[in-house]
C-alpha positions as CSV (number, residue, x, y, z in Angstrom):
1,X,0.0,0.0,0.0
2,X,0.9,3.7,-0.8
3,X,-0.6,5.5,2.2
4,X,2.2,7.2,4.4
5,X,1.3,8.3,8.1
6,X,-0.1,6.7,11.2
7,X,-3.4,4.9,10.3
8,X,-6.5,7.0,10.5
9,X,-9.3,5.4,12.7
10,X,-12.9,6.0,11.7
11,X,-15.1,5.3,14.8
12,X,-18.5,7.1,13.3
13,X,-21.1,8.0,10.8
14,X,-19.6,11.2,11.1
15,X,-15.6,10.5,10.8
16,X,-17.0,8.5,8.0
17,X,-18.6,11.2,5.8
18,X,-15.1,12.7,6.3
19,X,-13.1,10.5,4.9
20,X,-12.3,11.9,1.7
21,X,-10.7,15.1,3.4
22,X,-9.0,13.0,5.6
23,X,-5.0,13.1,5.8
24,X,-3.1,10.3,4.0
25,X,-2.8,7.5,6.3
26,X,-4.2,3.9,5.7
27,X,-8.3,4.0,7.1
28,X,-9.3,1.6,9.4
29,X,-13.3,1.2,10.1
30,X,-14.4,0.3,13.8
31,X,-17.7,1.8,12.9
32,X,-20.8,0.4,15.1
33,X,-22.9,-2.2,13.5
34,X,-20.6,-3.1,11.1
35,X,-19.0,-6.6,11.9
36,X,-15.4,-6.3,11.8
37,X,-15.0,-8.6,8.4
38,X,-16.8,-6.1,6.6
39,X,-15.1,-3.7,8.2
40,X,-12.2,-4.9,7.1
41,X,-12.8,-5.2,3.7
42,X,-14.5,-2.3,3.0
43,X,-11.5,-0.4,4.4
44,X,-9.2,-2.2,2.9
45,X,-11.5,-1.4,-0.5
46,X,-11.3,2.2,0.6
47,X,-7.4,2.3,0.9
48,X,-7.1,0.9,-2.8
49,X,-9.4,3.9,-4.5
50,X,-7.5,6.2,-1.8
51,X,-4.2,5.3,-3.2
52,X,-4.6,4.8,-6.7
53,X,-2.6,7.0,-9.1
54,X,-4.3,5.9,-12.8
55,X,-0.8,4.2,-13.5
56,X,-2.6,1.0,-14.9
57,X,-5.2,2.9,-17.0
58,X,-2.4,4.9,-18.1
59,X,-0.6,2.9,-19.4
60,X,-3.0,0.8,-21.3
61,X,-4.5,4.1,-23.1
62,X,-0.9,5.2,-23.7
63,X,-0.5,1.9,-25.7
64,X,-3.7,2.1,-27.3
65,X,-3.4,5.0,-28.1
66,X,0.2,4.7,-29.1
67,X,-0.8,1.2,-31.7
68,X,-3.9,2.5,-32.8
69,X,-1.9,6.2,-33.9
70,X,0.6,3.8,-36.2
71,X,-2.1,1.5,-37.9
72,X,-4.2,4.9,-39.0
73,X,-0.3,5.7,-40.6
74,X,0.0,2.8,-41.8
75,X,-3.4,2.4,-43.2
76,X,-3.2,6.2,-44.9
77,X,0.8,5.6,-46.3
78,X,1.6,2.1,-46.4
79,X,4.2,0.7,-43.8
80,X,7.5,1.9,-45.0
81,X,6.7,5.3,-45.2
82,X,4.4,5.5,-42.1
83,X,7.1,4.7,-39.2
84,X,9.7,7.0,-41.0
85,X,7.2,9.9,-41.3
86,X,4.4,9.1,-38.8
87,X,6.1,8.4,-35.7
88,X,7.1,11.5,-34.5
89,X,2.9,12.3,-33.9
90,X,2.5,8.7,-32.2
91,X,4.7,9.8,-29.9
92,X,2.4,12.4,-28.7
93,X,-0.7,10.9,-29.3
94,X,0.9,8.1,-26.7
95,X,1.2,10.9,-23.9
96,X,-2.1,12.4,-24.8
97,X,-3.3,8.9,-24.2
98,X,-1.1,8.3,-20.9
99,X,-2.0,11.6,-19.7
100,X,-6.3,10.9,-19.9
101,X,-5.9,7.4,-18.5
102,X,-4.2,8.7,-15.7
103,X,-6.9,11.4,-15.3
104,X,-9.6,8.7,-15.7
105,X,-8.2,5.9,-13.6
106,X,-8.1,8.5,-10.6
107,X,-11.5,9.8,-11.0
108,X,-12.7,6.5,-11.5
109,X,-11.4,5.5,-8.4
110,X,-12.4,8.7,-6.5
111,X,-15.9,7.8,-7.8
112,X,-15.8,3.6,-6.7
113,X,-14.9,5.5,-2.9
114,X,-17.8,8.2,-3.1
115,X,-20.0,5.0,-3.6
116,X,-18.2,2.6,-1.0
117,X,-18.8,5.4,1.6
118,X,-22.3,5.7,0.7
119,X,-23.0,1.9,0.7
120,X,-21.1,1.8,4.5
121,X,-23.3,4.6,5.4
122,X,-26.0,3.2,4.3
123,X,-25.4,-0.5,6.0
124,X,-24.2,1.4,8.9
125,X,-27.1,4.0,9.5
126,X,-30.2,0.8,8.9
127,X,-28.4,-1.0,11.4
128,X,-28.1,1.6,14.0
129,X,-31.8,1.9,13.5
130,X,-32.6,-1.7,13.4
């Protein structure tokens, strides 16, 4: 795991909500009503989507992004021509492609937390009413 710092203890419905402005550290859930295996893996859930930088996605849409650029070049100017001429604009077509997987593999993961918290607040608030 990526998190630095001490581990940052969420004990309520409250600390909870507050989660995404919370420091660094690794999140570990003692919330009330929430048996400690599911508190477990929900946290440990959280700390993955906390800690993901979009290298993956990156990555993948750079290479994408990267093949696909060369068989349009290839396609339009046959192959001899197309890596002499055409690779100079795969090259930045592969860090335009690196650069929105990145983006998109964080906000992806900023949006699988938004929906973790609300499930455990959910789960958490229909038990303490049960």
């Amino acid at each position: 795991m990526l998190s630095t710092g001490p581990a940052i203890v969420i004990h309520s419905v409250a600390a909870l909500r507050d989660v995404p402005r919370r420091g660094k550290g690794p999140l570990v859930l003692q919330l009330p009503g929430l048996p400690a295996e599911e508190a477990a893996a929900a946290g440990e859930r959280l700390n993955r989507y906390r800690t993901e930088c979009g290298c993956s996605a990156g990555a993948h849409l750079m290479t994408i992004a990267f093949v696909l650029s060369l068989a349009v070049a290839v396609l339009a100017d046959g192959a001899s021509r197309a890596l002499f001429l055409h690779l100079p604009l795969a090259l930045p077509a592969a860090l335009v492609g690196a650069g929105v997987g990145k983006a998109g593999g964080i906000a992806l993961a900023r949006r699988r937390a938004r929906r973790e918290i609300a499930d455990l607040l959910a789960r958490v608030t229909t038990r303490e009413g049960a």
